[in-house]
C-alpha positions as CSV (number, residue, x, y, z in Angstrom):
1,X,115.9,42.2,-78.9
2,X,112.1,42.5,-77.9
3,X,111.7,38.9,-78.6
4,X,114.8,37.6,-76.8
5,X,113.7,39.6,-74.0
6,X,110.7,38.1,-74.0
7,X,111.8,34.5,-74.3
8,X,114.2,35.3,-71.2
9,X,110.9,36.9,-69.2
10,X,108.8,33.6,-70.1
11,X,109.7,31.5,-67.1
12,X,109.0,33.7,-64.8
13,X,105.1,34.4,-66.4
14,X,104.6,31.0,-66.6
15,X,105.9,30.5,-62.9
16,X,103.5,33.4,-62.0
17,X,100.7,32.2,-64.2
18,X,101.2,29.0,-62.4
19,X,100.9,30.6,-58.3
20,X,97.7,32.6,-59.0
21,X,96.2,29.0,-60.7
22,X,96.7,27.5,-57.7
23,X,95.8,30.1,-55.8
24,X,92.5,30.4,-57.6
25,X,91.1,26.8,-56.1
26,X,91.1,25.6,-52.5
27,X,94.2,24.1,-51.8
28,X,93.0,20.2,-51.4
29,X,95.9,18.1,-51.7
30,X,97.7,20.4,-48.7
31,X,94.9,20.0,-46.6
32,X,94.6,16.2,-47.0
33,X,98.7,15.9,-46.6
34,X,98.2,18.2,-43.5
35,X,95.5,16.0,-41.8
36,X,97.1,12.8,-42.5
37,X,100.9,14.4,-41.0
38,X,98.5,15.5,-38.3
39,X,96.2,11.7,-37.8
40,X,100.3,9.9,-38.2
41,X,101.4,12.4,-35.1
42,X,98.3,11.7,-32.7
43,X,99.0,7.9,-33.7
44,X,102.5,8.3,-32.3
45,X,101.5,9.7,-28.8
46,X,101.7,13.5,-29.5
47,X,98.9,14.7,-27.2
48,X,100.6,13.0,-24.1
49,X,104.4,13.8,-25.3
50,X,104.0,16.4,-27.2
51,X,100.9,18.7,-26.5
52,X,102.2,21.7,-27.5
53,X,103.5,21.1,-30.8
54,X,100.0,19.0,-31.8
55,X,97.4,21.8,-30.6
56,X,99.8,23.9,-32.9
57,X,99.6,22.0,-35.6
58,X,96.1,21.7,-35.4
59,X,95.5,25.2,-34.8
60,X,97.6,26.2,-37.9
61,X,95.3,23.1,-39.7
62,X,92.1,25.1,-38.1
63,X,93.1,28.4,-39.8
64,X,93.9,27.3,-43.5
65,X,90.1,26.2,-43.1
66,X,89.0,29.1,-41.9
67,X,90.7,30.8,-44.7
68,X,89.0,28.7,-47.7
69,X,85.8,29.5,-45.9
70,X,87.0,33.2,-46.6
71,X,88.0,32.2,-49.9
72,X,91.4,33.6,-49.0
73,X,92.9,30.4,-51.0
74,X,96.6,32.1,-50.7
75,X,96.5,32.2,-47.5
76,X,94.7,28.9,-47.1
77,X,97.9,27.6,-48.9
78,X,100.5,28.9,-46.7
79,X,98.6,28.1,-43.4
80,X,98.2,24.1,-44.2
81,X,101.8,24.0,-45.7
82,X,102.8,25.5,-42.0
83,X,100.4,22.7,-40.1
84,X,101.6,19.9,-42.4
85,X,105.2,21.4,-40.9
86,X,104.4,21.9,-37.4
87,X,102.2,17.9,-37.3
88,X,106.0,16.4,-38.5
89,X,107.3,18.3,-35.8
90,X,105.0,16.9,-33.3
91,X,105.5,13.4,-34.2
92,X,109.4,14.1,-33.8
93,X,108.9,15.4,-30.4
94,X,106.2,12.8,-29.7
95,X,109.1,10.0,-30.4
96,X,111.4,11.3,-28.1
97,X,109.0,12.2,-25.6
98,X,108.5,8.2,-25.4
99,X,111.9,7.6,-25.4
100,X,112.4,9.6,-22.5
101,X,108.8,8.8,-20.9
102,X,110.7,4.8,-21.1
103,X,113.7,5.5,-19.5
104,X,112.4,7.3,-16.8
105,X,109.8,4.5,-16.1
106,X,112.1,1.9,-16.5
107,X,114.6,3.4,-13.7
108,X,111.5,3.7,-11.7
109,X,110.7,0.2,-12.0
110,X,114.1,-0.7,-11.3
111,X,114.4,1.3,-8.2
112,X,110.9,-0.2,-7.0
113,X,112.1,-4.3,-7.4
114,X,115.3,-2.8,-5.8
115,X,113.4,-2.2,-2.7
116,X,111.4,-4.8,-2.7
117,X,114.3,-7.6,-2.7
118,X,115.9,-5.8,-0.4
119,X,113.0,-5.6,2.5
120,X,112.6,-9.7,0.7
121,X,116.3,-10.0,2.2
122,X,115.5,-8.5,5.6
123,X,112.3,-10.4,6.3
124,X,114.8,-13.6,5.7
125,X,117.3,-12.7,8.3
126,X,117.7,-15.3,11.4
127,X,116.5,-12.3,13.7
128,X,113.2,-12.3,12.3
129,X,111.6,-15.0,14.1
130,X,112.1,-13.1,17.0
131,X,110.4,-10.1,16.0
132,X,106.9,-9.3,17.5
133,X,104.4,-10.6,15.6
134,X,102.7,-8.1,14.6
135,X,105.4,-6.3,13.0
136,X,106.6,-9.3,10.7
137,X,103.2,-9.4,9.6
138,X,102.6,-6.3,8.6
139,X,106.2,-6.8,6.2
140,X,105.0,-9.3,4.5
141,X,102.1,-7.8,3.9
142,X,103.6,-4.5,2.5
143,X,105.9,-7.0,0.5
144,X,103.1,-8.4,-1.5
145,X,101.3,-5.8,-2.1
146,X,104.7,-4.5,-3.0
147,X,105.6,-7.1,-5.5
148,X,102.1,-7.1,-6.8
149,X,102.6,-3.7,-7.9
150,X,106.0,-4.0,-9.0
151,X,104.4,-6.9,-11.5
152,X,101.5,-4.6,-12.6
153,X,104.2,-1.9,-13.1
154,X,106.4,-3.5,-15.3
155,X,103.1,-5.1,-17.3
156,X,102.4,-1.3,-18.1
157,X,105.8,-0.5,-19.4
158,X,105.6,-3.6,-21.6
159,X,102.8,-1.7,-23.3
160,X,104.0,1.5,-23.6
161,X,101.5,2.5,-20.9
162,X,104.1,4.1,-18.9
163,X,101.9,6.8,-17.1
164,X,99.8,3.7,-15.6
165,X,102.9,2.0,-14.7
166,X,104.6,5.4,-12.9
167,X,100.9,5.3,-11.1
168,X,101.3,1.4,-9.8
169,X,104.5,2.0,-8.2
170,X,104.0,5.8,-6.7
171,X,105.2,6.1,-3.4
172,X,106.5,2.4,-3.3
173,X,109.8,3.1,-1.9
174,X,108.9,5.1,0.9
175,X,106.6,2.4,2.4
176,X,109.2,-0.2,1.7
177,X,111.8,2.1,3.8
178,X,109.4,3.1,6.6
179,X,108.6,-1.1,7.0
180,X,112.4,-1.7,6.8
181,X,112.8,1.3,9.8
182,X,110.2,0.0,11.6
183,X,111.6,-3.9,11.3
184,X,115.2,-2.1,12.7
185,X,113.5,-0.5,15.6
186,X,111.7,-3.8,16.7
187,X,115.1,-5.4,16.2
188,X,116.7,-3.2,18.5
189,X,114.5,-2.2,20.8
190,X,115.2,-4.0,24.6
191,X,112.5,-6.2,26.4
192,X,110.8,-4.5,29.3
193,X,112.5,-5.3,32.9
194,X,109.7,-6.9,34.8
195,X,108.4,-4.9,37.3
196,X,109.9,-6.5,41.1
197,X,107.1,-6.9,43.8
198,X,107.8,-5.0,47.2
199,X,106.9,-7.0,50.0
């Protein structure tokens, strides 16, 4: 009976026998897999989409060294198990961070060439030509510089670079509207009666 009990205990000896082995040595091949989950999630954008969840992987990362220095390799174990968890977490958040960070860029960009054909249309209308000067000028030269950024813009997305292409198109639309209200108010606006002499 001593014996069978002891077969049945084996398992669990050998499992314990097992943890404190590897809880004897610095835990090395967590610590590498940890780094590496943690160099694949900065690769993939993590510190601009997902700050949070990277500083807390490398935090976590931070602490299972600390705890080797302290020879505490049981705890060194458990912390870069957590950090190899919280990098693959990161990386997750980091993809859809840039999947969002897209779409919201591209709608930008799509709002911005919307605007720009459209004050393209109005500078093309037959009432144009007789709008002052000045005021037709100043159009087309928003509309270039308008387009111009709308190019650069949409360049930037193409990369991936969508914080630089959210930057070339800032405030685009509301100089395109205020040139289009200022074009209206030309159009509208009645010549000055000339002032009759009094003899």
């Amino acid at each position: 009976m001593c014996i069978l009990s002891l077969v049945r205990a084996l398992p669990a000896v050998i499992l314990s026998i097992a943890f404190l082995s590897a809880c004897s040595t610095p835990p090395q091949k967590e610590l590498d897999l940890a780094q590496g989950a943690l160099d694949a999630a900065r690769a993939a954008g993590a510190e601009t989409y997902a700050p949070n969840e990277i500083a807390a992987a490398s935090n976590t990362l931070q602490q299972a060294r600390d705890a080797i220095a302290q020879r505490d390799f049981r705890l060194a174990l458990t912390r870069a198990l957590d950090a190899h968890d919280r990098a693959l977490e990161a990386a997750k958040a980091a993809a859809e961070g840039q999947v969002r960070a897209h779409a919201e860029t591209d709608a930008a960009v799509t709002a911005a060439r919307t605007a720009v054909q459209t004050l393209a249309r109005r500078l093309e209308m037959p009432d144009t030509a007789k709008l002052p000067k000045q005021e037709v000028e100043a159009a087309r030269a928003t509309l270039k510089a308008a387009q111009d950024d709308v190019q650069k813009a949409g360049a930037a997305t193409a990369a991936a670079n969508y914080a630089e292409a959210k930057q070339a198109i800032a405030g685009l639309s509301a100089r395109i509207a205020a040139q289009m209200q200022a074009l209206d108010a030309a159009a509208t606006k009645k010549p000055a009666r000339p002032v009759r002499r009094t003899r």
